[in-house]
C-alpha positions as CSV (number, residue, x, y, z in Angstrom):
1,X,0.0,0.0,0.0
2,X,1.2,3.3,-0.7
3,X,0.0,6.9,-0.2
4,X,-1.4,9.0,-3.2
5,X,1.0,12.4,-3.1
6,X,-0.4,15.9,-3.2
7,X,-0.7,16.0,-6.7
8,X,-2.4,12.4,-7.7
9,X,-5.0,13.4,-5.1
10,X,-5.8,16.8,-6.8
11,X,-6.0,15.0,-10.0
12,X,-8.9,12.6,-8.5
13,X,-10.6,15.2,-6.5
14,X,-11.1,17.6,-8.9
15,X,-12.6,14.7,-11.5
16,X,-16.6,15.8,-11.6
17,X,-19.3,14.4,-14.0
18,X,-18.0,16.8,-16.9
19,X,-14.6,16.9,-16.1
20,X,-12.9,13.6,-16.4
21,X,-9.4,13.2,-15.4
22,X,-7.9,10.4,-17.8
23,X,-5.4,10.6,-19.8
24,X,-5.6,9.0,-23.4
25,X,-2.2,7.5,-25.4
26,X,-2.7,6.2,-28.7
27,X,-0.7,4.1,-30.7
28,X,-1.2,3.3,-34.4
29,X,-0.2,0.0,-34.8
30,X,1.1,-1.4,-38.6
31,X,1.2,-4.7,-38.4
32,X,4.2,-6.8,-40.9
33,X,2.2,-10.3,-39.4
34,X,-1.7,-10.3,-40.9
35,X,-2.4,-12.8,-38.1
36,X,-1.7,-10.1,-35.4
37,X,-5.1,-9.0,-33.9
38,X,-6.7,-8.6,-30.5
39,X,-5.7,-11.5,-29.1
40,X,-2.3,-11.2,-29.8
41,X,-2.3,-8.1,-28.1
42,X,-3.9,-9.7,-25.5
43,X,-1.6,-12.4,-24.7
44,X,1.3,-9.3,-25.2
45,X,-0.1,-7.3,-22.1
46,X,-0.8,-10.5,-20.1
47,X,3.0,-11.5,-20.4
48,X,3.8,-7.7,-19.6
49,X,2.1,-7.2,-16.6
50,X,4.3,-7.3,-14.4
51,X,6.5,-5.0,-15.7
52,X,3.1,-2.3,-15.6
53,X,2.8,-2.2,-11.6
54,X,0.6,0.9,-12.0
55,X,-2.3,-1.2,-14.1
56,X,-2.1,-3.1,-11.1
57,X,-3.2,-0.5,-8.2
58,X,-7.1,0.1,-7.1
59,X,-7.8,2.8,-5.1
60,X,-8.4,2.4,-1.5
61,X,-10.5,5.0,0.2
62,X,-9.5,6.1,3.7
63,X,-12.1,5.7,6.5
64,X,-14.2,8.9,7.2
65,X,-12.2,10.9,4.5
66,X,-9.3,11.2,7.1
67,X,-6.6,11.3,4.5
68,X,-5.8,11.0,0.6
69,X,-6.5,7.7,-0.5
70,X,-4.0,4.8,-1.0
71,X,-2.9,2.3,-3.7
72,X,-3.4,-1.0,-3.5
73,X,-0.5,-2.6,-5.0
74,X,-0.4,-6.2,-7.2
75,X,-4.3,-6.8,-7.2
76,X,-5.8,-8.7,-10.0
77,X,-6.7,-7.8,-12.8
78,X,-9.7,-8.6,-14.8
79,X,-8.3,-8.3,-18.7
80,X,-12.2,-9.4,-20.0
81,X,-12.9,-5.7,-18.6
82,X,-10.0,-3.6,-19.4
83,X,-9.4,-5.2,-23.0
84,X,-11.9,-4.0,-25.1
85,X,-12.4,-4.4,-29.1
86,X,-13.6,-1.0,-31.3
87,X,-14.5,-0.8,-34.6
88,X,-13.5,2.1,-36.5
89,X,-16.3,3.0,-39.3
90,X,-15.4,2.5,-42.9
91,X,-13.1,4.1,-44.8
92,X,-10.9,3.7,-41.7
93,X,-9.0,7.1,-42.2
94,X,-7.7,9.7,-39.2
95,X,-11.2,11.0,-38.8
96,X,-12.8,8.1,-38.2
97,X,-10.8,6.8,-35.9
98,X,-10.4,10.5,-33.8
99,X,-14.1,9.9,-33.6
100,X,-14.0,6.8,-31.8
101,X,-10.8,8.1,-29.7
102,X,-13.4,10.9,-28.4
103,X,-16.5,8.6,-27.6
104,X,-13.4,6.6,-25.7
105,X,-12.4,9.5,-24.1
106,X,-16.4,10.1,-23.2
107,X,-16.9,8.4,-20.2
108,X,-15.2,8.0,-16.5
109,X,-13.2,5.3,-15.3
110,X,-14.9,3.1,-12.8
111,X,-13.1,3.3,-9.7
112,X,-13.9,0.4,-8.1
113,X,-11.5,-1.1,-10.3
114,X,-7.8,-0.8,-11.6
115,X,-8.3,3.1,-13.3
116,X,-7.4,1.8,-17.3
117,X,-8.8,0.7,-19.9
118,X,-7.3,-0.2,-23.3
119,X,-8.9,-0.1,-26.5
120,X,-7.8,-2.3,-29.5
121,X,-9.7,-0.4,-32.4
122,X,-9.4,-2.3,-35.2
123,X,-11.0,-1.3,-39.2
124,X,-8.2,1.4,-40.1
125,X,-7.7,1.4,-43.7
126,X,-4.3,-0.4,-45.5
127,X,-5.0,-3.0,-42.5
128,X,-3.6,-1.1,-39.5
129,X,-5.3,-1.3,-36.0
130,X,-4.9,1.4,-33.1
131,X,-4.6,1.2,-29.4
132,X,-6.6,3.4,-27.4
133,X,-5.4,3.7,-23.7
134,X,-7.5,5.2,-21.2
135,X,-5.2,6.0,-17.8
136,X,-6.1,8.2,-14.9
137,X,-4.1,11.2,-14.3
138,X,-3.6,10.0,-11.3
139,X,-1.7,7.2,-11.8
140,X,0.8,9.1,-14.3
141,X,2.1,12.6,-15.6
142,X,3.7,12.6,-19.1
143,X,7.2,11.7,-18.1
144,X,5.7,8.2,-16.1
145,X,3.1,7.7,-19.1
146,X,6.1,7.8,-21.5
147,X,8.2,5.4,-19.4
148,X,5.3,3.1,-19.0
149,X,4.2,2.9,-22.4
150,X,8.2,1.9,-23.5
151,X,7.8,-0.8,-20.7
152,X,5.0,-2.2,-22.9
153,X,6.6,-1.7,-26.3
154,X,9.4,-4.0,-27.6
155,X,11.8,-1.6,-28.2
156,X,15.4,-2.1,-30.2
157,X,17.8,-4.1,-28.2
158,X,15.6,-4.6,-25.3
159,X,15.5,-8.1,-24.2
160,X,11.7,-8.9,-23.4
161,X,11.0,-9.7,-20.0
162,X,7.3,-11.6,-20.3
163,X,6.2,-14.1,-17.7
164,X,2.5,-14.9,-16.2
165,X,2.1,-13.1,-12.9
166,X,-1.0,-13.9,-10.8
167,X,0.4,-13.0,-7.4
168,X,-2.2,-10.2,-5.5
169,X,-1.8,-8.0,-2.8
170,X,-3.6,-7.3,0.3
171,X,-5.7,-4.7,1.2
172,X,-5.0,-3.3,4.4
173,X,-7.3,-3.6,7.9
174,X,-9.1,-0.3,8.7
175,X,-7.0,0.1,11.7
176,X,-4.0,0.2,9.6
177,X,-5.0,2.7,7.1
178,X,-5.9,4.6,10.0
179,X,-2.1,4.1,11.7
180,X,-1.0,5.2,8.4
181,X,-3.1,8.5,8.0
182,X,-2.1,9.5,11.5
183,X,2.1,9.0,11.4
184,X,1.5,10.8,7.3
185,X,-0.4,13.6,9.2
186,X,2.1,13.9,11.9
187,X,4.7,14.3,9.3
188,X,2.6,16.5,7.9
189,X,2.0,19.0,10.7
190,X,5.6,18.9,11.4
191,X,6.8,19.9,7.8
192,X,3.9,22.6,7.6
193,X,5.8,25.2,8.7
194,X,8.9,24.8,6.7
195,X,6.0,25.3,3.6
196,X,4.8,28.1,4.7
197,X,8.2,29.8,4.8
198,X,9.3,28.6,1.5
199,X,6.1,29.8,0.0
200,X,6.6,33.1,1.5
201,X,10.1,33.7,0.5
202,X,9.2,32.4,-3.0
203,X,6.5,34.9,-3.3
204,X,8.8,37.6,-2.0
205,X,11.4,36.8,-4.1
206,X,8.9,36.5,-7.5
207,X,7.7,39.8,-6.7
208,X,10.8,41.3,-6.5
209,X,12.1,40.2,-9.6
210,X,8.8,41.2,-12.0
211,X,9.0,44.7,-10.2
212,X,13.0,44.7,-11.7
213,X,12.6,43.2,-15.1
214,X,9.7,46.0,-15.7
215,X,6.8,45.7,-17.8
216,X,6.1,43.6,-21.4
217,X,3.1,45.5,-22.9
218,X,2.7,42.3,-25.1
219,X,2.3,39.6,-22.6
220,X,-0.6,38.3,-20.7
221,X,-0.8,39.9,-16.6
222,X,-1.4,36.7,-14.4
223,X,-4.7,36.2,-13.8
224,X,-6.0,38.1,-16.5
225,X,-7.0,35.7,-19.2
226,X,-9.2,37.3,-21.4
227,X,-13.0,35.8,-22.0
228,X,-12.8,33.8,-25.8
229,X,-15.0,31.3,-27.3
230,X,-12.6,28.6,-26.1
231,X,-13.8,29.4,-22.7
232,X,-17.2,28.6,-20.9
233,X,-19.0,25.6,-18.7
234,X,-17.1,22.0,-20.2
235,X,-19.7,19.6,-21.8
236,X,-19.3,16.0,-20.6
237,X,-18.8,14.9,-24.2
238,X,-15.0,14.7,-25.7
239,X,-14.3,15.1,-29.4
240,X,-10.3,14.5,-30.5
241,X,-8.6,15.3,-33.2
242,X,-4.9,14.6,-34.5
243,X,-2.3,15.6,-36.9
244,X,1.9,14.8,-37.6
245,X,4.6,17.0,-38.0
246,X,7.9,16.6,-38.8
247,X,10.3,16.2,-35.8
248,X,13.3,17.3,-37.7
249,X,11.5,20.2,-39.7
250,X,10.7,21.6,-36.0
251,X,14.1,21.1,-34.9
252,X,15.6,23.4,-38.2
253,X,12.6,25.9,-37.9
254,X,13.6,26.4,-34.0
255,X,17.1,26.4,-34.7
256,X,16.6,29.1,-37.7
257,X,14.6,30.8,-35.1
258,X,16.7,30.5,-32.2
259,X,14.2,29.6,-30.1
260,X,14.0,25.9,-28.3
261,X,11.8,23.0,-30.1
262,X,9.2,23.6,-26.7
263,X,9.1,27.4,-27.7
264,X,8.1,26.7,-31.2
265,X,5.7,24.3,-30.4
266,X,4.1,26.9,-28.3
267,X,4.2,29.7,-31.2
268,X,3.0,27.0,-33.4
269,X,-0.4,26.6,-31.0
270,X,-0.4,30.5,-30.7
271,X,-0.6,31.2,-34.9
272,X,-3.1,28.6,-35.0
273,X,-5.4,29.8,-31.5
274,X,-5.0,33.2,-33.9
275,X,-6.4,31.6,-36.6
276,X,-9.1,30.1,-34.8
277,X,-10.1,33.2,-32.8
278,X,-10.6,35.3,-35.9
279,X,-12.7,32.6,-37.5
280,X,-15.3,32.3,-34.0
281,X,-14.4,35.1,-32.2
282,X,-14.1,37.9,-35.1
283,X,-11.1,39.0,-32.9
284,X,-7.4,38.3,-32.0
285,X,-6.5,41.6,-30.1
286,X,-5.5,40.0,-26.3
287,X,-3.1,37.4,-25.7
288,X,-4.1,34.3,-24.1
289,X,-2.5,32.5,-21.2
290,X,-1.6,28.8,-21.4
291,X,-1.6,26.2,-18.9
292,X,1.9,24.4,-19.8
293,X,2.5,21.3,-17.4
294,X,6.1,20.8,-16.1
295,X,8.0,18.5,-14.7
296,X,9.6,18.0,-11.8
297,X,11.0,14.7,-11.6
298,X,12.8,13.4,-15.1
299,X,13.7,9.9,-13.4
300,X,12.6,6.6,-15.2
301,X,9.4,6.5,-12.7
302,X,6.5,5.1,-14.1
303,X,3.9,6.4,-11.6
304,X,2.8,9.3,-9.8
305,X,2.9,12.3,-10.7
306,X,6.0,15.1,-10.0
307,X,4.5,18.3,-12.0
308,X,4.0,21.6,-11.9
309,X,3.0,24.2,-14.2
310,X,4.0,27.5,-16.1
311,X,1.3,30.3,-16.8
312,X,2.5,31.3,-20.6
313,X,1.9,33.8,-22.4
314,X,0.5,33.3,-26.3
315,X,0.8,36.3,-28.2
316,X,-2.2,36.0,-30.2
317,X,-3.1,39.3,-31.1
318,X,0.4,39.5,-33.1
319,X,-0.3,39.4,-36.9
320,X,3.5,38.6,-37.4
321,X,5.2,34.9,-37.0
322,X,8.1,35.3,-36.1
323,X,7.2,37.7,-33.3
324,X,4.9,35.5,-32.1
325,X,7.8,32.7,-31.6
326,X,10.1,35.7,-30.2
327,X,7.7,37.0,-27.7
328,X,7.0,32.8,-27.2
329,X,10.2,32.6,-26.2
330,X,10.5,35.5,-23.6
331,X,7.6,34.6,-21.9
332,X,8.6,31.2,-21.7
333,X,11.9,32.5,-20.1
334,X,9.8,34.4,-17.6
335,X,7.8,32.1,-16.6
336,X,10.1,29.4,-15.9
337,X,12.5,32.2,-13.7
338,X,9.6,32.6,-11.5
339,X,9.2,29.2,-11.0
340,X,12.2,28.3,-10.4
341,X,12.8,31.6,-8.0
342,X,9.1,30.3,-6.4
343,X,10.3,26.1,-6.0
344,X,9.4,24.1,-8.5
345,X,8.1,21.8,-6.2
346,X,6.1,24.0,-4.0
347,X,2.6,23.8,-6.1
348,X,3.5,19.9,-5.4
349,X,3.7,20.3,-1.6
350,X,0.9,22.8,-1.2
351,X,-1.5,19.9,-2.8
352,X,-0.8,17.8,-0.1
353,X,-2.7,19.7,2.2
354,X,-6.1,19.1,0.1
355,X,-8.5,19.0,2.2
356,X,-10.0,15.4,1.5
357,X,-13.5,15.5,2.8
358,X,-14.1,18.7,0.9
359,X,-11.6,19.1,-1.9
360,X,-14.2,17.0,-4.4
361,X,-17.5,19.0,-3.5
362,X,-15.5,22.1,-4.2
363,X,-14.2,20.8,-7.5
364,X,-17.7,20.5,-9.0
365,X,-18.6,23.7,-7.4
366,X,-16.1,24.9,-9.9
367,X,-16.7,22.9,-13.0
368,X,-20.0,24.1,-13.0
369,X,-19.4,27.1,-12.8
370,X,-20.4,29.5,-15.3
371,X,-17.9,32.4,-15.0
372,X,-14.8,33.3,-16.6
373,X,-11.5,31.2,-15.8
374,X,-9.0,34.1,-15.1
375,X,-5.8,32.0,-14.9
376,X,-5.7,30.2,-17.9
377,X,-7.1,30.0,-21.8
378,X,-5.7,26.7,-22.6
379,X,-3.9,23.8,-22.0
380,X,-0.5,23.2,-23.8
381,X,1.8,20.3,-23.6
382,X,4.8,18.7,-25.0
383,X,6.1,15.5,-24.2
384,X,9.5,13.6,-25.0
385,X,8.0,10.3,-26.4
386,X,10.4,7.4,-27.0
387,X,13.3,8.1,-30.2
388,X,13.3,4.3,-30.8
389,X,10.2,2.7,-33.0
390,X,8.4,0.2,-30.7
391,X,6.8,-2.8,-31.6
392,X,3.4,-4.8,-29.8
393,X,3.8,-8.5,-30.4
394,X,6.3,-7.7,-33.5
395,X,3.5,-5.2,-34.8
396,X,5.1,-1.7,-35.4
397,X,4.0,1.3,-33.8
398,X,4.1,3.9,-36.1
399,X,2.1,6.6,-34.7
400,X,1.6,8.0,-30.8
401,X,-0.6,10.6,-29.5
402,X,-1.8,12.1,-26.0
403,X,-3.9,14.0,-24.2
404,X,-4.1,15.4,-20.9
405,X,-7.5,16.8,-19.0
406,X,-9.7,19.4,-19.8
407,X,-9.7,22.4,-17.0
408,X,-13.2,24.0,-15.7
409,X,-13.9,26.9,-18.2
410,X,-11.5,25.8,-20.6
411,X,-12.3,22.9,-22.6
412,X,-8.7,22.5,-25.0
413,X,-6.3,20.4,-24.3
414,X,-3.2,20.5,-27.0
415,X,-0.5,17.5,-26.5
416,X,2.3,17.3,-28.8
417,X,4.1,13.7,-28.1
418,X,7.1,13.4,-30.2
419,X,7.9,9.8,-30.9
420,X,10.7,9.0,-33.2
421,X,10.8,11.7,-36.2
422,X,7.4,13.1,-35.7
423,X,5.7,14.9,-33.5
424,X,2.0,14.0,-32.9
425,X,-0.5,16.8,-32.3
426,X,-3.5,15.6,-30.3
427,X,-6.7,18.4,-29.7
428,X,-8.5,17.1,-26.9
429,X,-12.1,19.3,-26.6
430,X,-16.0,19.4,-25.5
431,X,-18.7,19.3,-28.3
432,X,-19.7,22.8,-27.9
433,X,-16.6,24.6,-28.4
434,X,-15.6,23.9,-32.3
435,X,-17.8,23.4,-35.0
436,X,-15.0,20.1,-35.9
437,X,-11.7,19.2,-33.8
438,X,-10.1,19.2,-37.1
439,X,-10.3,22.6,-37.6
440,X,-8.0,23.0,-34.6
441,X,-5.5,20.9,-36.1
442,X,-6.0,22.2,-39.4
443,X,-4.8,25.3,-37.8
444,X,-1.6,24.7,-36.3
445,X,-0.3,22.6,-39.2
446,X,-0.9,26.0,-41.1
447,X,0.7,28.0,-38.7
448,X,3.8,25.8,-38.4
449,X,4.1,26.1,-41.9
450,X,4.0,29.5,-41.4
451,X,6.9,29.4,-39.0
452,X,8.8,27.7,-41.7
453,X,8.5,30.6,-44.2
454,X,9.0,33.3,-41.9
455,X,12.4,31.0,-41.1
456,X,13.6,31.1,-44.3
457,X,12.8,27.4,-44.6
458,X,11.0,26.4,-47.9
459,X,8.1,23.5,-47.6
């Protein structure tokens, strides 16, 4: 049994009926072998279990709401429930399968059980099938999800490590789950005060340095996100949409930029945002502020989740591209000096102080709603994927997305996963904010093409 921290407690509390709080990470799969079909696959997890501990927690709820829950480590798993077979509707092309990714990405996980479910669509045109998996946040941020999902690919030169593994835990006697929430408390109340200075100083010290740098009429003041069609009350309904670019055309376009590859994925999402808010809004004239996850911990965990997050500003309301990726890049630099002047790992500490017998209610206070979010626009993130193709029982993988969670009052999430030499761009959305997902994706391809020109780099 082990504690959920600050942060995988925040991600379940603040799951309501319209905001869920899986993640989704798809693979394309092109299988060599025509024999290679569900069942393959689902003799390729069983032998791999073991090496996925996290499929193998359930939640365990603490007595009277006395502390964050636990994980239950090594129970059994049912695969008849978490395997499931899709069909994607003829032709079998990108849209039809993004349609059944966001009917996937539709409905909760049940919590009484392991929080996963994969997805083995299968109907993809030139015989190709896709998996669909459908993780809780809680169980893993983007640097564990990307660790885990190279655990279940054969990837070059790994030896395979597949054996059966029925062995369960045990789930813990009241009184001991109430042993544990009291010495975690105690540890609690002792380090409490040690936060509280660190989150003063930090604050202090943040202040300070914005009052020296002086002002940038061109990015977004903290919490002042301006009102936009992309924000308003999140439907319970997910629609996803996906698109590739080329890993090494974004590595010369940054370079001819001199910008990092994170900073012109950023500018890429800011020209295409533009795009979209002229179309729905009839205006571009404010910039928007982005939501950009962070890590904290680069180890080769595969659980939990070590994040924080960087309040960016998108310079939307700039006609030009290549200021947009310059003033990407300076409030990118910003943002991460405060947070590293603030602790990267204070938002992380402060969460573990959730309240638990209130933290939910709150939550869907919140994603109900129906006021302006102030702090953020959107939801941008970029990922490190794995460099080396992977395989599923000898099939090759030869595309990945991902998607993160929708925030109350803003219902985008952009993920751009690179895996090998592409980078996949995954729109995650309601099905009241765009008329189609694709248009969203449509978008940013045109603005980093865009970037390319304004580069110097021809197409």
């Amino acid at each position: 049994m082990k504690r959920l921290n600050g942060m995988d407690a925040m991600l379940l509390y603040s799951e309501t009926p319209n905001l869920h709080t899986h993640t989704l990470k798809v693979a394309v799969i092109d299988p060599s072998d025509p024999g290679f079909g569900f069942e393959a696959f689902r003799r390729h997890v069983r032998r791999r279990l073991h090496l996925l501990e996290p499929l193998r927690y359930k939640l365990v709820d603490i007595p009277w709401q006395l502390h964050h829950p636990m994980w239950q480590e090594d129970c059994g798993v049912d695969l008849d429930y978490h395997l499931r077979r899709v069909r994607v509707p003829a032709p079998g092309g990108r849209r039809e399968l993004d349609a059944v990714i966001g009917e996937v990405a539709s409905t909760p996980l049940d919590r009484s059980r392991p929080l996963w479910e994969f997805h083995f669509a299968e109907g993809l045109a030139g015989g190709r099938c896709a998996l669909i998996g459908k993780v809780h946040h809680a169980l893993a941020d983007g640097v564990a999800s990307a660790n885990l999902l190279a655990r279940a690919m054969d990837l070059k030169d790994a030896p395979a490590d597949e054996r059966d593994n029925d062995e369960a835990g045990t789930t813990a006697s009241t009184a001991d789950l109430l042993r544990a929430a009291a010495r975690d408390h105690a540890r609690q109340i002792a380090d409490l005060p040690g936060l509280v200075r660190d989150a003063a100083v930090g604050l202090t010290r943040v202040r300070r340095r914005s009052k020296e740098r002086g002002g940038h009429p061109d990015l977004a003041d903290t919490f002042d996100a301006p009102p936009t069609f992309l924000n308003h009350v999140v439907s319970p309904r997910r629609r996803f949409a996906s698109a590739t670019l080329s890993l090494a055309d974004a590595k010369a376009t940054a370079k001819a930029l001199g910008i990092t590859v994170n900073d012109l994925i950023l500018a890429t999402v800011a020209g295409g945002l533009r795009t979209l808010l002229l179309a729905y809004d009839g205006a571009a004239d404010r910039p928007l502020i982005a939501s950009v996850p962070t890590a904290t911990d680069k180890s080769d965990r595969i659980t939990g989740n070590e994040i924080s997050g960087l309040m960016i500003s998108l310079p939307v309301h700039v006609a030009a591209a290549a200021e947009r990726a310059r003033l990407v890049a300076l409030a990118t630099r910003i943002a991460k000096e405060d947070h590293e002047i603030l602790g990267p790992q204070l938002y992380g500490r402060l969460m573990a102080y959730l309240p638990t017998a209130i933290a939910p209610a709150a939550f869907r206070w919140l994603g109900r709603r129906d006021a302006p979010n102030k702090l953020m626009n959107v939801a941008v993130s970029s990922v490190v994927g794995p460099r080396e193709r992977g395989h599923f029982g000898g099939a090759t993988v030869s595309e990945i997305y991902s998607t993160g969670v929708l925030s109350p009052g803003a219902p985008v999430n952009i993920t751009v996963w690179s895996y090998v030499d592409q980078l996949g761009v995954a729109v995650l959305t309601d099905d009241r904010t765009f008329n189609d997902p694709h248009e969203a994706t449509d978008a940013i391809s045109a603005s980093f093409a865009e970037l390319r020109s304004a580069a110097g780099i021809s197409s």
